[in-house]
FIKOLVEX-916895 format. One record per residue: x negated, y, z of N, C-alpha, C in turn; residue number from 0. Coordinates in steps of 0.02 Angstrom, whole numbers. Example, Ala and Ser with C-alpha at 12.3 -4.5 7.8 and 13.67 -1.06 7.14 Angstrom:
2
    n.px    n.py    n.pz   ca.px   ca.py   ca.pz    c.px    c.py    c.pz    k
    -660    -284     390    -615    -225     390    -660    -165     390    0
    -642    -112     354    -684     -53     357    -645       2     394    1
//
This chain:
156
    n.px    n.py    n.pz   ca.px   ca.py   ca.pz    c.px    c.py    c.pz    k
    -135     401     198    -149     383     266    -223     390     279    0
    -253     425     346    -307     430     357    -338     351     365    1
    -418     360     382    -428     269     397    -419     264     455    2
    -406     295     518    -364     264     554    -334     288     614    3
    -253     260     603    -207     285     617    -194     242     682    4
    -182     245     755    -189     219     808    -107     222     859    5
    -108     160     884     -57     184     944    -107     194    1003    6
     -28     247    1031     -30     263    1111      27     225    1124    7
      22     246    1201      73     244    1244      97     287    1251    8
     185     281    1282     200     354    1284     192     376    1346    9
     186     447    1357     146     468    1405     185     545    1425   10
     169     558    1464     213     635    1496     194     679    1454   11
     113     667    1405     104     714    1371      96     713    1302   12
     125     660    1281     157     644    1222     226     641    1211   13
     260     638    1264     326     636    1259     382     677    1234   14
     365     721    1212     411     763    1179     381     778    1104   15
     312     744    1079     305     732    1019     362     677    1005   16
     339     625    1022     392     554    1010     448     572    1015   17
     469     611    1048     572     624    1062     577     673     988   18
     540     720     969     538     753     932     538     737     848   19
     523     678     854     502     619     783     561     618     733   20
     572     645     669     653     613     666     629     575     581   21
     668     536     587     665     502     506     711     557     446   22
     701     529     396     742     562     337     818     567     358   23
     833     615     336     913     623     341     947     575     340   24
     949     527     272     963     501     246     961     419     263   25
     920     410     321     901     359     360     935     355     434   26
     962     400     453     967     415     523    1015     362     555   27
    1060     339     501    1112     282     505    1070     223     504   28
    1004     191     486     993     142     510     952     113     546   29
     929     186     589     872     168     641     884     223     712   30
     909     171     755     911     232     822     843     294     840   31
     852     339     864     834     398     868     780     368     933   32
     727     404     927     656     395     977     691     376    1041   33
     746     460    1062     753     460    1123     806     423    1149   34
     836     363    1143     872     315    1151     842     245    1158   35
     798     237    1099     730     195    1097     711     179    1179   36
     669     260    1187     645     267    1252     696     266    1321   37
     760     281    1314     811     266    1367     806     180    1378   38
     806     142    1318     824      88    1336     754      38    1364   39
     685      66    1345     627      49    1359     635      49    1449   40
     658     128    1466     663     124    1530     722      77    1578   41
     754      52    1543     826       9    1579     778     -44    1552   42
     748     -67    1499     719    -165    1514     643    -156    1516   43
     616    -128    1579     544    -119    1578     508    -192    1577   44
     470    -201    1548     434    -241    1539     427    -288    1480   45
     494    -259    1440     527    -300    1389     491    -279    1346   46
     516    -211    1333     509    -153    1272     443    -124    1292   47
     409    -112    1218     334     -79    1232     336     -41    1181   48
     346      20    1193     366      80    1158     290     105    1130   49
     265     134    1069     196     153    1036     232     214    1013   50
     185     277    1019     178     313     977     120     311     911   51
     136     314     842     103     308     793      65     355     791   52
     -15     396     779     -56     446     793     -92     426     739   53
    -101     471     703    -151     519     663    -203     566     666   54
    -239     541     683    -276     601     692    -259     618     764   55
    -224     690     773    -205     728     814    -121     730     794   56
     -93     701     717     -57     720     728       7     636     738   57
      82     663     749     128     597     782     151     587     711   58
     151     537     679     181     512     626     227     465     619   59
     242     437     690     288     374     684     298     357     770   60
     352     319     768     352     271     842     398     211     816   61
     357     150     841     381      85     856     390      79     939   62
     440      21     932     432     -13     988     468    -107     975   63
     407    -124    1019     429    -206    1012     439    -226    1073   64
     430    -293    1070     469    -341    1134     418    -399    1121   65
     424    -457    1185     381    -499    1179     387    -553    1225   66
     425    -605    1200     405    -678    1218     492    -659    1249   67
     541    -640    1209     616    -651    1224     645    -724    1207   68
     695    -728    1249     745    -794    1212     804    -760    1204   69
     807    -785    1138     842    -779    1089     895    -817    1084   70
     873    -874    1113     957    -917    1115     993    -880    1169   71
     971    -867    1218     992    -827    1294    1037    -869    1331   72
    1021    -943    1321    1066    -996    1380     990   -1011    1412   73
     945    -982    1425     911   -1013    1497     868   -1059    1463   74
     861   -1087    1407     830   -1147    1374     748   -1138    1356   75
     727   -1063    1341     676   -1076    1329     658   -1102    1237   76
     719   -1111    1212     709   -1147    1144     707   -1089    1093   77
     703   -1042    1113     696    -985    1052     669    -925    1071   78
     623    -923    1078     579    -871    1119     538    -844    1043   79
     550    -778    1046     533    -740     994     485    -683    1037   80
     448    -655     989     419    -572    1001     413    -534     909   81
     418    -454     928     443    -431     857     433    -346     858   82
     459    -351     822     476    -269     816     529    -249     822   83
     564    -220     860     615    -191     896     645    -124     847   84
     616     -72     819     613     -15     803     552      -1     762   85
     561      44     713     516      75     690     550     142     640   86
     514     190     670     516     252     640     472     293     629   87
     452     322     547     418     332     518     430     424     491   88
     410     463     528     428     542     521     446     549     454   89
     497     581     450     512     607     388     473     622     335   90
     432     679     347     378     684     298     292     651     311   91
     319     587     347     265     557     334     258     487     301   92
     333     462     268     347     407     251     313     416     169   93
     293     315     147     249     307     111     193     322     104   94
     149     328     138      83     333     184      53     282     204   95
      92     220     219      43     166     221      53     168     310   96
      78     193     349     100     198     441     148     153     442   97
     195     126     400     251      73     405     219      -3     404   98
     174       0     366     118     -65     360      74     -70     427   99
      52     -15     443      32      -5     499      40     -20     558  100
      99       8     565     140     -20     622     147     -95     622  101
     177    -127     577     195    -210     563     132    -249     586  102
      77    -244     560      -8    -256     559     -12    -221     640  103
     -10    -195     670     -40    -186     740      18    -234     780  104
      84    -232     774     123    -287     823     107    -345     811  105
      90    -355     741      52    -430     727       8    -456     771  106
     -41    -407     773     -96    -413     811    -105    -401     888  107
     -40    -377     895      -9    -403     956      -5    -440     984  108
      56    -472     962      91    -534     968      18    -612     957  109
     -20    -606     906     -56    -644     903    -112    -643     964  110
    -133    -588     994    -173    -578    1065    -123    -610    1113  111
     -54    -612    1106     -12    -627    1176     -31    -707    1155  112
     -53    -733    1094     -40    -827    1093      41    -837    1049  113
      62    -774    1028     102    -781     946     101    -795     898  114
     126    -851     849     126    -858     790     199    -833     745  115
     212    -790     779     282    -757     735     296    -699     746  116
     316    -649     702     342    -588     694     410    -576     681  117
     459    -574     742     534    -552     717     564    -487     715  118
     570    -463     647     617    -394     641     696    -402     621  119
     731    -345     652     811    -361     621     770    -304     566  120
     839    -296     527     861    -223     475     930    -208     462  121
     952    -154     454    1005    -154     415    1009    -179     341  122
    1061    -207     324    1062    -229     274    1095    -169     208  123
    1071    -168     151    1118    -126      88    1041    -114      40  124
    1063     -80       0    1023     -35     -29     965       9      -8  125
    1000      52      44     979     121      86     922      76     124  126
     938      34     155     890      -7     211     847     -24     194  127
     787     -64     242     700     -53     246     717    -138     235  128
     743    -169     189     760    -247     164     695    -242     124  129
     681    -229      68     619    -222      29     545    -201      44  130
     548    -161      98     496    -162     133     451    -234     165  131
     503    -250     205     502    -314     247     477    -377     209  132
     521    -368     153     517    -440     119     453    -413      90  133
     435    -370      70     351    -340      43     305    -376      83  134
     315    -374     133     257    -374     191     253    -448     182  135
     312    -503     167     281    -557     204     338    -579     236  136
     411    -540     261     438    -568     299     493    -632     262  137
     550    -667     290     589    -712     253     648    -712     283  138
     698    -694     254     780    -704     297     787    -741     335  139
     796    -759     380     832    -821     416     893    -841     422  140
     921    -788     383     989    -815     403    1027    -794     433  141
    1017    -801     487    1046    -747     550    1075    -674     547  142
    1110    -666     587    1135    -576     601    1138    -563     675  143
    1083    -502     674    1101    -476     770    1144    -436     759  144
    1191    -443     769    1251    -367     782    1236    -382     714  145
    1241    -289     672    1241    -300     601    1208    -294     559  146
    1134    -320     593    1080    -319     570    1039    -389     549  147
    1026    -408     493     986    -463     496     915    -482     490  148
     904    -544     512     860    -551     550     801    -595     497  149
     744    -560     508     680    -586     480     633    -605     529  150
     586    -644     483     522    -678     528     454    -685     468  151
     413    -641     521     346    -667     459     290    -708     501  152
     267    -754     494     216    -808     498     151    -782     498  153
     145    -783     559      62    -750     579      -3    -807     573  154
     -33    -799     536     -96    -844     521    -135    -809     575  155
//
């Protein structure tokens, strides 16, 4: 990884780098595809904050997170999360140190919004980014969204 690797926004003239992004073959089952990402950014605007990952000049990745959701979703206010939504890491640019990257800039996110928490789902198995996560810092909770479960890492 260069020293430093930056988000954008996506933009009319980035936009077909980011749609263009694909993970390993072998991954494609546990992380939706850019351009669906970005369909659904545009149906909950304000929710979803879609990044393209940049290198240099060149696209190495796209996240997208969310921020200050409830999570219980009865109106309460008692579980208001922000997180990482997505993350995809170009095929031949994975293990590079852009997956850390990404995690470390929503951090620093979320902590500018007045956050002290980081929530990611994953797929769960073998194949899945479970070991990654728990690398970083994150801790099970327990929980399952759909069929994904759910982590949280503790922002100092």
């Amino acid at each position: 990884m260069a020293a430093s690797p930056r988000l954008e926004k996506i933009t009319p003239g980035n936009l077909d780098a980011a749609i263009a992004l694909k993970v390993r073959s072998d991954q494609e089952h546990l992380v939706a595809p850019v351009v669906k990402s970005l369909a659904e950014a545009y149906v909950h605007p304000g929710v979803a904050w879609p990044r393209l990952i940049v290198d240099g000049d060149r696209p190495v990745g796209f996240l997208m997170a969310f921020f200050d959701i409830d999570f219980a979703g009865d109106g309460t206010g008692t579980d208001i999360r922000s997180g990482l939504w997505r993350l995809n890491i170009a095929a031949g640019e994975q293990g590079r140190g852009y997956g850390r990257f990404a995690v470390r800039a929503v951090a620093a996110e979320i902590r500018r919004r007045g956050g002290t928490r980081l929530t990611a789902t994953w797929h769960p198995g073998e194949d899945g980014p479970e070991k990654f996560y728990l690398g970083l810092g994150f801790r099970l909770t327990g929980e399952m969204s759909g069929d994904q479960r759910v982590g949280e890492l503790e922002l100092a």
